[in-house]
N, C-alpha and C positions, 0 to 999 in steps of 0.2 A: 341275466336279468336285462329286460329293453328298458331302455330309457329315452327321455324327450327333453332335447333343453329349452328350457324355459326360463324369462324372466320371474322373479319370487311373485312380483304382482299377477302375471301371465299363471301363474300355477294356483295363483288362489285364486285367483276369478275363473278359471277353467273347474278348481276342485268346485266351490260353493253352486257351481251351474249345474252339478251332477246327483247334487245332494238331494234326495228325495224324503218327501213327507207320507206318513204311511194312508193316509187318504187319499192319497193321489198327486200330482204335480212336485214341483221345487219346494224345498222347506223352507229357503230363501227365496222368497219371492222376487225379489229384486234390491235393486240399491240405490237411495237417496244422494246425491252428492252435488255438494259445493267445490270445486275445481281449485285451486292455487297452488303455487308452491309449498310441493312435502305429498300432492297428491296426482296432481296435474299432468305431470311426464310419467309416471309409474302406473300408477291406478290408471288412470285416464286413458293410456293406451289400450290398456290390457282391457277395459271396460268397451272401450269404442269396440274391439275387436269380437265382445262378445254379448255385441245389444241385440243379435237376435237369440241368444240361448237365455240369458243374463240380464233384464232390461234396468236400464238404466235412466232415473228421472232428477230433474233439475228443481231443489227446490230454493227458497226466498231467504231463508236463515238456518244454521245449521239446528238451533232449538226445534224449530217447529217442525221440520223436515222429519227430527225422530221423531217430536211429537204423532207427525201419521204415521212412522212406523210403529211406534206403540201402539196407537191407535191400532193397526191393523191387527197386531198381531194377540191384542186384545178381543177385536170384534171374531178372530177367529179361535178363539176360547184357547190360544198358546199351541194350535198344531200346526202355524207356519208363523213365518215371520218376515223380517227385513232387513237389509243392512243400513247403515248411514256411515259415509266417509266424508272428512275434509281435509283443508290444510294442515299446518302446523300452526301455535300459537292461536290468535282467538276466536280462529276455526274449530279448532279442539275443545277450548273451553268453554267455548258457548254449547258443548253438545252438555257438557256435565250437570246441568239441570234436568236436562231429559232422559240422561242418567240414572241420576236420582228417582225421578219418576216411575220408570222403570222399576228400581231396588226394591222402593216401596210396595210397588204393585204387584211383585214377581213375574215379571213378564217380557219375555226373550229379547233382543233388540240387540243384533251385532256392530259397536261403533268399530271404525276402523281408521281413526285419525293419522293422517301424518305424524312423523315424527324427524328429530335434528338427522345431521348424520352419524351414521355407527361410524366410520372414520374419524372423525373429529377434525377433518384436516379445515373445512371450511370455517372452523366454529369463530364466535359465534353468528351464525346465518340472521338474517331476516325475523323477527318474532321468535327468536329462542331464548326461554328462558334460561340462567346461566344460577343454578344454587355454588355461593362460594365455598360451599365445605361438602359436596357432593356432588363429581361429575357425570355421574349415572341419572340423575334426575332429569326429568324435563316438565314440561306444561303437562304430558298426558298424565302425569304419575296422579293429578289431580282425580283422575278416575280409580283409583282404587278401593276410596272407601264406598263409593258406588256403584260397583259393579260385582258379578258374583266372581267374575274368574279375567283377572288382567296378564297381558303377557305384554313383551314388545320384542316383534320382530326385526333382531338385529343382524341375522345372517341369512342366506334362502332357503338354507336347510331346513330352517325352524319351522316353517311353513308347515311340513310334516309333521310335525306333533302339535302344536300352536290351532290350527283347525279344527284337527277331530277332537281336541280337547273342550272348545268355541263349543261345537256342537252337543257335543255331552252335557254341556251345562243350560245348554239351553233348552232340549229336549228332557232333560231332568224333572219330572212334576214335584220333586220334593226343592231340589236346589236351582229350580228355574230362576231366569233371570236378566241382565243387560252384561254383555262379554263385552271386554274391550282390549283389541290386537293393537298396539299403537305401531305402525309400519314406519320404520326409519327412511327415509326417502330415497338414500342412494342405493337400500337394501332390494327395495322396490326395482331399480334398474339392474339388478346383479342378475347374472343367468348360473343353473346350475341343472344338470342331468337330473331328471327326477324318474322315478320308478314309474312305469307306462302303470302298474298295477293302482297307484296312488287314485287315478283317477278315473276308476271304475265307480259304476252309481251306485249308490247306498242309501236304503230306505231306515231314515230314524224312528224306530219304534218310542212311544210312550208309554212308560209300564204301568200297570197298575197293582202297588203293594198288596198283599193279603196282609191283614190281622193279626198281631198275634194273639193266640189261641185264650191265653190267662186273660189276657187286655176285653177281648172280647168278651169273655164270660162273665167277668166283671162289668164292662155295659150293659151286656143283658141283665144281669141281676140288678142293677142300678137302675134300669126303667121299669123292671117287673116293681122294685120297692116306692116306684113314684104314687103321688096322686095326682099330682098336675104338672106333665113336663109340657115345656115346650122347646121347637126347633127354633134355631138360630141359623137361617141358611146363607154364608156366605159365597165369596166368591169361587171358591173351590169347590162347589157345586156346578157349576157351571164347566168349569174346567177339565172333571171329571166324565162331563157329560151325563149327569146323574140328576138331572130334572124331573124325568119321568121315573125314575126308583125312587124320591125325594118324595112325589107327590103321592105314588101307591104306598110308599113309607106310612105318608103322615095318613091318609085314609083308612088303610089297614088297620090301623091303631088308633083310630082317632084322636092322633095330636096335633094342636095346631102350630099353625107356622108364620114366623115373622122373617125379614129378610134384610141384611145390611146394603149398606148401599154398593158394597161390589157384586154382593148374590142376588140386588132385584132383577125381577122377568125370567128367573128361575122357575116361579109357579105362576099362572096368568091369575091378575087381581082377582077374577069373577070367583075364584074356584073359594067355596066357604069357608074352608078351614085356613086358611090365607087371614092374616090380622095386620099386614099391613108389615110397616115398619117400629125397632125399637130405637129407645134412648134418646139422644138431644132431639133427631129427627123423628122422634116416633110420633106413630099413630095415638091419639087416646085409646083406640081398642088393644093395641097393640104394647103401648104400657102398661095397661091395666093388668093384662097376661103374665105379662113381664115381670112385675109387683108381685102376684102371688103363686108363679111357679116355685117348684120345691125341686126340681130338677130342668137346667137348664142344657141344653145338645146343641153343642156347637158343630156346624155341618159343614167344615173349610171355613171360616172364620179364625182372624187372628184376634179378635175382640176389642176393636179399638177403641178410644177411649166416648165416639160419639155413639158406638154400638151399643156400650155399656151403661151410660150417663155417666161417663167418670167414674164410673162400679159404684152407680147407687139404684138404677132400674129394678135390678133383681134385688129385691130385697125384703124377700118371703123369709121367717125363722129356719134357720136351718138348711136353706137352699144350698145346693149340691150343682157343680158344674160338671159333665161329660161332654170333652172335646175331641172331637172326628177330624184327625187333620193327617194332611199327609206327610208332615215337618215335624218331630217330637219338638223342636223349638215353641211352635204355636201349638202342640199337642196338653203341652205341661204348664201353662202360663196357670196363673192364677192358681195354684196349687188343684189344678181340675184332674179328676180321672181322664188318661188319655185313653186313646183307641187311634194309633200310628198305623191309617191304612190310607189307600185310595177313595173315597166318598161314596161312590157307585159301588163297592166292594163292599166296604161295609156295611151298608144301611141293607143289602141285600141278605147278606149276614144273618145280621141283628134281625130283620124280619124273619127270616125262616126260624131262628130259635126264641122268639116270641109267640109264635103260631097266632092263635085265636085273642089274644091278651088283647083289648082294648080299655081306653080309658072314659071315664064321663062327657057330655059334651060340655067344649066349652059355654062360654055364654054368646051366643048367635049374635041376642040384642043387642050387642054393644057394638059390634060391627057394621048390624042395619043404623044403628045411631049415628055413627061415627062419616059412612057414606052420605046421612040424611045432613050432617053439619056441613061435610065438605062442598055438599049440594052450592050452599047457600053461599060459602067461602066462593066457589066459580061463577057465580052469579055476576050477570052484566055491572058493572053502575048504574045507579037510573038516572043524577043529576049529572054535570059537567066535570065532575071531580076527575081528575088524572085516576088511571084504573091500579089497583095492587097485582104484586107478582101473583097473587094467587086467581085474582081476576084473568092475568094474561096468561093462566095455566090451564085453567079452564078452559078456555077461547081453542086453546092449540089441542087440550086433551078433546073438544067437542068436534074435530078438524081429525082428528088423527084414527086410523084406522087399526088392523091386527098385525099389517106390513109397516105399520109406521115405527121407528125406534130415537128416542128420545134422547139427547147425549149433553152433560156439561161438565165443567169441573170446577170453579170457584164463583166466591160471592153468593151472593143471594139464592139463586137457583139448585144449587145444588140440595141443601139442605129442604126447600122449599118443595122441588120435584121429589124428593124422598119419602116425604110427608105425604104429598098431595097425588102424585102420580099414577093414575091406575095403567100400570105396563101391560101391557099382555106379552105371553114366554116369549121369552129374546129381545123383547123391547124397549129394553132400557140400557145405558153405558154411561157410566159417568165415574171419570177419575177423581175418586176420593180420598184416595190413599197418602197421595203429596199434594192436593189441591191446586194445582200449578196452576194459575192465570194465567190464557193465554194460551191453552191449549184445545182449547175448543174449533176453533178456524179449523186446523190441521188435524184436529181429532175427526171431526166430521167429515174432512177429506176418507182419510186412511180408513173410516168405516165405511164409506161408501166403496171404495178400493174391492176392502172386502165381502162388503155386500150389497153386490149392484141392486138386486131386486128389492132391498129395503129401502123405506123412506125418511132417508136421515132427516131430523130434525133438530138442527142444533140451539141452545139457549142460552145467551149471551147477555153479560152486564156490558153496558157500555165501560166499564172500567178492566176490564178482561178483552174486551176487545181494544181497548187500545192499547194493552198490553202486547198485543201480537196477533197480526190480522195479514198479514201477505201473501198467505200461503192461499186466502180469498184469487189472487191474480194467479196462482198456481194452479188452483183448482178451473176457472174460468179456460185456460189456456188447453189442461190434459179433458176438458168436455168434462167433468165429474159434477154433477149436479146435485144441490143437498138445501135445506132452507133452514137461513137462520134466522131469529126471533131475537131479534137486538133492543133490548129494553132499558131505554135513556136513564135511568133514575141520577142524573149529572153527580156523580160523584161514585163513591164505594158505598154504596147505600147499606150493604152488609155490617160493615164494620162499622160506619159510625152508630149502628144500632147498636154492637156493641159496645162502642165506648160510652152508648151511654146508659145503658146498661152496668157499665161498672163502675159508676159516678162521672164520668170525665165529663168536659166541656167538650159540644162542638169542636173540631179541630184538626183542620190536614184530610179529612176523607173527602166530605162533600166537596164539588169546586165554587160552591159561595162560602166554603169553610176554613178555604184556603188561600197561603199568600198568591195574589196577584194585584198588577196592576192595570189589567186590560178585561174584562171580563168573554169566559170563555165562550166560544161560539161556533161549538162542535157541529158541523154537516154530515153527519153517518150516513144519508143517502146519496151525496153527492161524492163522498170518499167510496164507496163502494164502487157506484158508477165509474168512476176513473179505472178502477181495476177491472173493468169489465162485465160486472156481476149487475144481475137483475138487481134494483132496489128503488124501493117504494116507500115512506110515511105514512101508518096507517093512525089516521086520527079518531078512532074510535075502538073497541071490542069485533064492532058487526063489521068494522073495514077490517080487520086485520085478521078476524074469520074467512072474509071475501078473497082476500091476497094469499090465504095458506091453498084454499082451493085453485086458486091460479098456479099457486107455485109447483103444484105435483105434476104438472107436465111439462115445465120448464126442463132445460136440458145443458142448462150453466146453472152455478150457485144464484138462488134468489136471498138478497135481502131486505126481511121487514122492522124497518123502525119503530117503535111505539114508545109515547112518554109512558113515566108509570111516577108511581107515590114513593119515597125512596124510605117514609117514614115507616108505615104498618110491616111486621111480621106475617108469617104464613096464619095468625089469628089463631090456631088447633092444635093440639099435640105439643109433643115436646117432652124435655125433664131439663134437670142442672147438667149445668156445665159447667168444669171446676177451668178457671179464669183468672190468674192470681188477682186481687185487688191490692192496691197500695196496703200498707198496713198504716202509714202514716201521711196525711194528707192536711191545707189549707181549705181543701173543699169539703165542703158538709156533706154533701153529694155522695163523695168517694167514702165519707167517714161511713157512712149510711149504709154502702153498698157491701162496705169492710162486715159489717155486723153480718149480712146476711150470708157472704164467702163466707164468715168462720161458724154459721150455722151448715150451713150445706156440708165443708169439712169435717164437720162433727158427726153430724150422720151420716156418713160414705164410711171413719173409722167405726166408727159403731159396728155398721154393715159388716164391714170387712176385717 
């Protein structure tokens, strides 16, 4: 047997540079990394050594730096991906939020934090955590309940198993996910003969399950006994790659289709049998369907609870759930007929033993209605009033083309582009699944990464943005150009809508709502500025229509300012959202709002 010796860091960044994706190129795209001790001497050489097979980028924190590996390997529907390394201590644990984001989303992301020494001789080092009744623990163990498959390389042998096991889970469509190697740091400088065969290139297949045969026949017979189904298309449609079988699905048969917010841009808005979105973000046309389906098909959908309205949307007599998912975990929720296959596989399926079988047409009108409302909701201002989110959705949806892709993930916007957003396919990304504020900066990075010729558009509360905005100087620096839509509403404008929603007072969201004794006097375009990035104030609708058309040939991140109303909601659609309320309160308010939670409660057990 030949062999090569190699440092353990030298042999994993040599393996992961040969690892190929079955479309073409590296399935690891490259690696994010923050430098210091636990990575700095080990990773960091082995990395220098191979930034032209292997590249290697420098980002601002280690949160957001996954954040655009998620990002990316999101915008690439989970057929390639990224790594993110750092230090030891809270290098490592700052990644554990984007971890979790990750878990949430099902979607690959290799961390590879430092870690103490496997020696112990140094201990305790710099930032090591020390558990007194277990010396095998460190700071990374922090990642194990969010990640799918953790190891920690404490010798260089382990390399060899510890990687292609990484890959397997990541490449996984059913147990895809966030891996996480924690690399002991003197492990990293250990050298060991490794098999010259180890590092031969290997193309990871993504498989795609077949049906089983019972599973199947029983879906078929459950849409043959429908009157009014409809799809539920989430995110696993996309991932599938099963857009176009999704939309000859739903026409073949004409049933209509709604889409969660991880499966929007799956079908483009224009296409008629398309009802928008369901549950707390839905459409009016799109609840309405929802309300009197008698068979609901879940299409890659885990059914979360804004999907569902807290399981009160669907709430026809007798409705029936059939779930198409590639995990029996999300296949069997809610006691639904499963169908444990690939999305693209099955719906292929099910069409051919449906043949000719179509259903009545929905009702068209409610969707030309529903458009005719939204009309009005995007409509200028006409007096001086500060504009609403749906005002300044408008503005960017009248701005935006079939190349343009829309992306956010907390506060106001997200919920609001759900509603409101007409995508066309591929044009929408918005992390829903963990909501993370503060992932937007870096998300719209890493989408742009992976898709140059699209025109990111990213959408931002000022409360998200100043939760984590650096990766703006990251972006300006690697030339990635993308425009973000930063709307002042000075506070959490989201949340205090809901607090008062649920009786509360005013309090802690808005910044006039909160303690201070200087009052705030936020410059968003002048912070941008400093980081390099185009930005502008646009003091109207028709100025900030002006600035989106400037910004598409800008060639650094553009950022546009715009105040907005922090009070009005998206004004359309919707349903409940189970919110606990106090049960016992001083405020009349809260007493109030208690009554109407334990009505909502009531009808959801009813429902269910």
């Amino acid at each position: 047997m030949t062999t090569i010796r190699l440092t353990a860091a030298q042999a994993l960044v040599r393996w992961l540079s040969v690892q190929q994706a079955e479309d073409g190129g590296r399935f690891i795209e490259g690696v994010w990394a923050i430098f210091g001790h636990g990575n700095v001497a080990g990773l960091g050489e082995a990395l220098h050594a191979h930034k032209d097979q292997l590249p290697t980028w420098r980002g601002q924190n280690e949160q957001t730096m996954a954040h655009a590996a998620i990002a990316y390997a999101k915008a690439q529907h989970r057929r390639k991906a990224m790594a993110v390394t750092s230090s030891i201590g809270p290098g490592a644990t700052n990644m554990v939020t984007a971890a979790a984001l990750a878990h949430v989303n099902r979607l690959p992301v290799l961390f590879i934090p430092g870690d103490v020494f496997a020696n112990r001789a140094p201990d305790p080092v710099l930032q090591q955590i020390e558990d007194f009744d277990d010396a095998t623990v460190s700071a990374n163990d922090c990642f194990r309940p969010v990640v799918r498959y953790f190891d920690r390389i404490s010798r260089p042998e382990h390399v060899m198993t510890a990687l292609p096991r990484a890959l397997r889970v990541m490449t996984d469509p059913a147990n895809c996910g966030p891996v996480c190697l924690a690399f002991c740091q003197d492990t990293q400088a250990e050298a060991y003969d490794y098999p010259v065969d180890f590092f031969k290139p290997r193309v990871w297949h993504i498989r795609r399950p077949e049906p089983d045969q019972r599973e199947l026949e029983a879906a078929v017979a459950a849409i043959r006994a429908a009157k009014a189904p409809l799809i539920v298309a989430g995110g696993g449609v996309l991932y599938s790659g099963a857009e176009q079988v999704l939309l000859d699905f739903a026409k073949a048969h004409n049933i209509p289709l709604v889409e969660t917010q991880a499966g929007k841009g799956a079908v483009d808005w224009e296409e008629p049998l398309h009802f928008g979105s369901p549950g707390v973000t839905g459409t009016g046309c799109g609840n309405e369907l929802a309300a009197k389906a008698d068979l609901v098909i879940g299409v890659g959908t885990r059914f979360q609870d804004f999907t569902t309205g807290s399981w009160t949307v669907f709430s026809a007599p007798d409705r029936r759930l059939l779930s198409i998912n590639i995990h029996g975990f999300d296949a069997h929720k809610r006691a639904a007929q499963p169908l444990v296959s690939d999305a693209r596989v099955a719906l292929e399926k099910i069409s051919i033993a449906l043949g000719p079988h179509r259903f009545a047409d929905p009702d068209f009108s409610a969707r030309t209605r529903w458009f005719q409302t939204t009309d009005g909701l995007f409509a200028a201002p006409k007096g001086n009033e500060l504009p609403t989110d749906a005002q300044v959705i408008g503005a960017v949806d009248r701005n935006a083309g079939k190349q343009s892709l829309i992306m956010c993930a907390a506060g106001t916007m997200p919920g609001a582009l759900h509603v409101l957003w007409r995508a066309a396919q591929g044009g929408y990304h918005m992390e829903y699944g963990f909501s993370c504020m503060g992932y937007e900066i870096a998300g719209a990075m890493g989408i742009k990464m992976a898709l140059p010729d699209r025109d990111v558009i990213c959408m931002v509360g000022d409360g998200s943005y100043m939760m984590a905005n650096s990766e703006l100087a990251t972006a300006v620096m690697m030339g990635i150009p993308f425009t973000v839509v930063l709307t002042d509403n000075r506070g959490y404008g989201c949340i205090n809508r809901l607090q008062a929603a649920t009786g509360g007072a005013p309090f802690n969201n808005l910044l006039r709502d909160s303690y201070h004794v200087n009052e705030a006097n936020l410059d968003f375009v002048a912070h941008a500025r400093s980081m390099g990035a185009n930005a502008v104030k646009a003091a109207s609708i028709a100025d900030l229509e002006a600035e989106m058309q400037k910004a598409k040939s800008a060639t650094i991140p553009t950022v546009i300012v715009i105040d907005t109303d922090p009070l009005p909601g998206t004004g359309a659609g919707g349903t409940w959202w189970d919110v606990a309320v106090p049960e016992v309160s001083d405020r009349a308010e809260v007493n109030q709002a208690r009554k109407a939670y334990e009505a909502g409660t009531r009808a959801r057990w009813l429902l269910n």
